[in-house]
Structure formats: structure tokens, C-alpha cells
VOVEXKOL-963471 format. One record per residue (C-alpha): residue number from 1; y, x, z. Coordinates in steps of 0.1 Angstrom, whole numbers, always signed. Each point is the difference from the previous one (the first is absolute). Layout:
<NUM <Y X Z>> ...
END
This chain:
<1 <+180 -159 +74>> <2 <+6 +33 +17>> <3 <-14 +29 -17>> <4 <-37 +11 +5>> <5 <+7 +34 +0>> <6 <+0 +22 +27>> <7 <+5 +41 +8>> <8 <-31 +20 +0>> <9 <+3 +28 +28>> <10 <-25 +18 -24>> <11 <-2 +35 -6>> <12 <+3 +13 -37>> <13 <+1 +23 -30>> <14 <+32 -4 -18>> <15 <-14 -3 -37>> <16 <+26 -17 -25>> <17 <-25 -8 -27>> <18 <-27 -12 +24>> <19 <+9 -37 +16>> <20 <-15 +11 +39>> <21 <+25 +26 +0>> <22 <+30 -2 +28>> <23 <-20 -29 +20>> <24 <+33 -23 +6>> <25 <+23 +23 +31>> <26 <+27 -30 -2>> <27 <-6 -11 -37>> <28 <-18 -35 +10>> <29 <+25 +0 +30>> <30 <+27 -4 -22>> <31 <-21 -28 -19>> <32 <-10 -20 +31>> <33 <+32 -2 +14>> <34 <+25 -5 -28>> <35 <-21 -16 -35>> <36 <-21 -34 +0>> <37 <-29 +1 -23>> <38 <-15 -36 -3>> <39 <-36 -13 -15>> <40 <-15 +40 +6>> <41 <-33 +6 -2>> <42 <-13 +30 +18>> <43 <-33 +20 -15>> <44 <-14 +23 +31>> <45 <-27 +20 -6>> <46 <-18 +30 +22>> <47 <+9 +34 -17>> <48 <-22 +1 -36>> <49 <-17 -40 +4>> <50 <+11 -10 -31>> <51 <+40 +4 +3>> <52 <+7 +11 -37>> <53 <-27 -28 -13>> <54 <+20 -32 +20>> <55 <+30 +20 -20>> <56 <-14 -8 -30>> <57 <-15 -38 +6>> <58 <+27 -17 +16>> <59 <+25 +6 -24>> <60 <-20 -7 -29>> <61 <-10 -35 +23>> <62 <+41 -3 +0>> <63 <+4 +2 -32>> <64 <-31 -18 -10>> <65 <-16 +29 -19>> <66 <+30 +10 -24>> <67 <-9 +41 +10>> <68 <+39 +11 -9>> <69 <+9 +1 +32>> <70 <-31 +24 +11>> <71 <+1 +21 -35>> <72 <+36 +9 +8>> <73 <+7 +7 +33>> <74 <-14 +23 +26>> <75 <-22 -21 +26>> <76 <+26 +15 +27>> <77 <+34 -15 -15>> <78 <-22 -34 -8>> <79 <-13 -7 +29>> <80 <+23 +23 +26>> <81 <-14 +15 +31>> <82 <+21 -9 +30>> <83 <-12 +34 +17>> <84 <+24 +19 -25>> <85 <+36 +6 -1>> <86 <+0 +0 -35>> <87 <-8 -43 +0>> <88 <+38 -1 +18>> <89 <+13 +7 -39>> <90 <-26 -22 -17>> <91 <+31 -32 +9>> <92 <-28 -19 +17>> <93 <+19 -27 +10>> <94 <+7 -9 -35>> <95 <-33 -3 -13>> <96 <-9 -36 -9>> <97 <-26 -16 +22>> <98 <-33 +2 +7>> <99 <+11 +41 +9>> <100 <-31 +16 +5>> <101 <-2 +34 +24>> <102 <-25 +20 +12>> <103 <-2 +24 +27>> <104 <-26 +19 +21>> <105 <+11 -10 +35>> <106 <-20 -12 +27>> <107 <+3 -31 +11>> <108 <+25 +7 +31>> <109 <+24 +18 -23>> <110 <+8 -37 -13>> <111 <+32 -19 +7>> <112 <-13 -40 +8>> <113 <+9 -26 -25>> <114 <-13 +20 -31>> <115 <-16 -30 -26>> <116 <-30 +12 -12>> <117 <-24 +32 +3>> <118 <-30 +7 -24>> <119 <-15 +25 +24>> <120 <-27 +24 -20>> <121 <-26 +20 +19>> <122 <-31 +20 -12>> <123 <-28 +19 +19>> <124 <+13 +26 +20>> <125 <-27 +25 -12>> <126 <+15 -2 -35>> <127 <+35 -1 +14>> <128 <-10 +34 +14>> <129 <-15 +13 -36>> <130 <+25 -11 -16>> <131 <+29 +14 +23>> <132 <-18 +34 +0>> <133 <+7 +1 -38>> <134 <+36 -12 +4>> <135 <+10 +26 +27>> <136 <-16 +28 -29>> <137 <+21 -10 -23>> <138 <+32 -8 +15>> <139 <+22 +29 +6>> <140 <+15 -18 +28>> <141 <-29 -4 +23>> <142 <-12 +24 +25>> <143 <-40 +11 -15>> <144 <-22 -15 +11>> <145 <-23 +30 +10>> <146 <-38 -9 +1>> <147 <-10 -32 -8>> <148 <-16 +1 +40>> <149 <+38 +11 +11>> <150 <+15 -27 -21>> <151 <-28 -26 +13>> <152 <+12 +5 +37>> <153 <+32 -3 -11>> <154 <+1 -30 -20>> <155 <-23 -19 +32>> <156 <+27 +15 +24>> <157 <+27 -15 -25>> <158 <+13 +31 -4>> <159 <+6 -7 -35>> <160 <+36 -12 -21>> <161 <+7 -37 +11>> <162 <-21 +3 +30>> <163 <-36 -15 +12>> <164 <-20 -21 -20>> <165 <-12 -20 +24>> <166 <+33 -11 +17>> <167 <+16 -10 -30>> <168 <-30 -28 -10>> <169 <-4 -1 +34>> <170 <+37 -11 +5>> <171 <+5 -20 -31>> <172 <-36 -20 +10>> <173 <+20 -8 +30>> <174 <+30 -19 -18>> <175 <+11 -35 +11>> <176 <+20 -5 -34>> <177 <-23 -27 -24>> <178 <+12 +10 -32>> <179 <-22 +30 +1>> <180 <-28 +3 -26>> <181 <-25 +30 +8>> <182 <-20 +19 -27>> <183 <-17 +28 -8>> <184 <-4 +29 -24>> <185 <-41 -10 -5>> <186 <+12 -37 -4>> <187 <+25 +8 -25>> <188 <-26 +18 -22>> <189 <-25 -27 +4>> <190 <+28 -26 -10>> <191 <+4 +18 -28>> <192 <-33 +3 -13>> <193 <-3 -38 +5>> <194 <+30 -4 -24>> <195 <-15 +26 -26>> <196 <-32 -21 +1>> <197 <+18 -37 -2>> <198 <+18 +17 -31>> <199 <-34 -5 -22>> <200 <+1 -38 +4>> <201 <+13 -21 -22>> <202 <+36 -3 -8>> <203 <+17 -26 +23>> <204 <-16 +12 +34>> <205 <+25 +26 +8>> <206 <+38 -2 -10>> <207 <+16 +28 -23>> <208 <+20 +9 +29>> <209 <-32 +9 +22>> <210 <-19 +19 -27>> <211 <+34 +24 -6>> <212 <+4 +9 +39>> <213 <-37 +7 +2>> <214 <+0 +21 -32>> <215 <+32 +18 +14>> <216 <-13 +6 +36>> <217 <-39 +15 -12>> <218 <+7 +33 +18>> <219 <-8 +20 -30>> <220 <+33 -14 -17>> <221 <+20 -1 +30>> <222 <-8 +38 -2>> <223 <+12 +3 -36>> <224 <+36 -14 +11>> <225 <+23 +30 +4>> <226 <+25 -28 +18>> <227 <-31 -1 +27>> <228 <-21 +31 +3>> <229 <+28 +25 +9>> <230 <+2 +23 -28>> <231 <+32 -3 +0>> <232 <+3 +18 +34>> <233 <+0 +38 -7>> <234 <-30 +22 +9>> <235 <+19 +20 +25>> <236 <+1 -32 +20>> <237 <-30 -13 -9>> <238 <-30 +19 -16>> <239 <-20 -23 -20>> <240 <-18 +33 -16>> <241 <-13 +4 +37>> <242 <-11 -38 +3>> <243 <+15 -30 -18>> <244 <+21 -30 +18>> <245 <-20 -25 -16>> <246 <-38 +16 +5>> <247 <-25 -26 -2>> <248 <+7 -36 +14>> <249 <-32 -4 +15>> <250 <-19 -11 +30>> <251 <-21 +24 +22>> <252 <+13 +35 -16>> <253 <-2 +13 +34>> <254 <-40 +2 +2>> <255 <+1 +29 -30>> <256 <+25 +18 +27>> <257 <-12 -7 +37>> <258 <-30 +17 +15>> <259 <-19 -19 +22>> <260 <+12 +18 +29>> <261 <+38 -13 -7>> <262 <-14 -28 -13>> <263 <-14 -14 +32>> <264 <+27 +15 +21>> <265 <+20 -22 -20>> <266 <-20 -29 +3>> <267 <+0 +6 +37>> <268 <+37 +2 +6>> <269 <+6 -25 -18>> <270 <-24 -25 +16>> <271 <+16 +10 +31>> <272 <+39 -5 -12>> <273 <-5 -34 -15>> <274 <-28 -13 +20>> <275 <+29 -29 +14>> <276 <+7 -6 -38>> <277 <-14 -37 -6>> <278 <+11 +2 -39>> <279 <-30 +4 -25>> <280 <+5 +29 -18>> <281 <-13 +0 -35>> <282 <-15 +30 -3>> <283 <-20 -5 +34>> 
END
């Protein structure tokens, strides 16, 4: 198995605490053309769709709930980003197998072959809150002006990692079968199930289930300094002006929108995915 890893012609900040910084000029080059990495398994999300949350669950899944692994090292060296130079020293050919990566590029960034994708999307309109706080606090960013500037921007995919709609759009499009699709609002439903099943009777759930869920409520997820990015330093990135972690929810976008850019939203993005046959779960 050749390596799944390819060379992002993306633009970027050079940041060495944060892992998007230096988005792979020749690092992943290097990897696809000289290291085989068997058995990966690739976790792709659109920008702030539940990246730093699949961080957290499939290595406690790997593990089969022992939380050492996520209580001791940062989510970036656990599970590596293959859009940062700094994964080309994380000796990721020697990790045992399953390897587990994750990355932010779109689908046609992707080198055939790779084994298995869990591909994580949310609802663009909370994509869009939630990247307006990001690009506040991240020293790195450009501002994002008004939230109407930033709006046009984010629907023209003027924004870091590109347009929302052409990565789903792209990854939707795969031919590869070992692809399973989620989302953000399915992740938190999941999880309420498994908070609920909890109050049955021993027996019904394993030990190992219980710990993940516990692990993975958002509100202790945020607690974990190994996850939530406190150890990055406020000059690069400000959680005084908004945390990493903010809320974990669904629909935080209608306490920001008006209903002016609300339903030019809605329109443009009726328009751009009107060929999309996939049902969305927040449709």
C-alpha cells in the first residue's frame, strides 16, 4: 500500500504551535514518494465540523476506553494532521497499525488507494459561526471584518481551506466504499442516545461504551488541556477573545444570523447543492 498522502498546494500561516500551520510545500511529497504507511485511517472533516471531537473518540475507540492516551498527548501528535510539516517528525511509519490521521483536505487533494475515511460534515451556517469566532481569535487569520464581509466571504470560499461546499461536495462524489459519512448534529444526537442507555440496567451497554461516552460529552472534552488548546499561547490563539472549544451545539448560528443573511444563505446554498442527492441531516 502506497501512501495516502498527498501535497496540499494550500496557502498558509506558518504557526509552530498551531497544527494548520505551513500547509505541507513538499512535506507530504517526501511521504508519498519515499515511506509506506499500511492499515491508515483518514479522519476528514470541513474546517470546525467536529475535527478536535473525532480526535478525541477514535483513540479512545482504539484503545477501548483506557483515556491515557487522550489525557497525555496533544490531539495534534495523537492523531497527526497530514496538512503539517511537523507530522514528517511524528516517525509515522513506525506507528503500529490501525494509524489513524486526519486532515482537512478536499476530496481531490487525496492520493487513490487510501483505506478508510470517516468523513465529518456539519451545517454550513454553523461552520460559518463558528469560523467567525476562530479567525477572532487566531492571530494567524486575516479578521474577519463584519460578520456581512465575512459572510460573502465564507459563501465565495474565501475563507482558510477553501469553499465549503466543494469540499462535501467533492468528498460526496467519492467512488472509494470504505467511506463512512457523519455529521457534527449526528454526533451530538449519538451521544445523547448513549447518555440516556447509561440509566439502564447494568449489562445493556459494555464498560468500554459508557467510558468513551463519558469521555467524549463535550463539556469534558473541553476540560482536557491535551484537547482544548490551552496549551497553545494566547499570542497565537486568544481564547480570552473566544474559546477553541465554545459550545458543541447545533443551530448556534440562529442567535448570530439576521434574517437578511439568513435567507441569503439559505438561497445560495439551495442553488450550490441543488445537484446534491445526499440527505443532509440538518435539512
Amino acid at each position: 500500500m502506497r501512501s495516502v498522502f498527498v501535497e496540499s498546494a494550500l496557502p498558509g500561516p506558518r504557526c509552530p504551535w498551531f497544527p494548520g500551520h505551513s500547509f505541507v510545500h513538499g512535506a507530504w511529497r517526501e511521504s508519498r514518494e519515499t515511506r509506506d504507511i499500511t492499515n491508515p485511517t483518514i479522519t476528514t472533516c470541513v474546517i470546525l465540523s467536529g475535527t478536535t471531537w473525532m480526535q478525541e473518540i477514535v483513540p479512545l475507540i482504539l484503545s477501548q476506553g483506557d483515556p491515557v492516551v487522550v489525557d497525555t498527548v496533544p490531539n495534534w501528535d495523537r492523531v497527526p494532521w497530514l496538512h503539517n510539516n511537523k507530522a514528517l517528525h511524528l516517525n509515522l511509519d513506525q506507528r503500529p497499525s490501525p494509524r489513524v490521521f486526519i486532515t482537512h483536505f478536499q476530496y481531490n487533494m487525496m492520493s487513490t488507494g487510501f483505506l478508510k475515511v470517516i468523513y465529518v460534515m456539519r451545517n454550513p451556517r454553523d461552520v460559518f459561526t463558528s469560523c467567525s469566532h476562530f479567525s477572532r481569535m487566531a492571530s494567524f487569520l486575516v479578521s474577519p471584518g463584519t460578520q456581512t464581509e465575512f459572510l460573502n466571504k465564507f459563501l465565495d470560499g474565501k475563507v482558510i481551506f477553501g469553499s465549503w461546499f466543494d469540499h462535501v461536495k467533492g468528498w460526496l462524489s467519492a467512488t472509494e466504499q470504505h467511506i463512512m459519512y457523519i455529521s457534527y448534529e449526528e454526533m451530538i444526537l449519538v451521544g445523547r442516545l448513549q447518555i440516556q442507555l447509561k440509566k439502564k440496567p447494568k449489562g445493556e451497554i459494555s464498560k468500554m461504551i459508557r467510558k468513551i461516552t463519558d469521555r467524549c460529552v463535550f463539556k469534558n472534552m473541553k476540560k482536557n488541556k491535551m484537547s482544548n488548546y490551552s496549551l497553545v499561547p494566547n499570542t497565537i490563539m486568544d481564547q480570552n477573545v473566544s474559546e477553541f472549544l465554545r459550545k458543541g451545539i447545533a443551530g448556534d448560528w440562529k442567535d448570530h444570523l439576521t434574517v437578511a443573511e439568513a435567507e441569503h444563505f439559505d438561497a445560495f446554498y439551495q442553488k450550490k447543492m441543488q445537484d446534491v442527492k445526499y440527505n443532509f441531516f440538518w435539512d
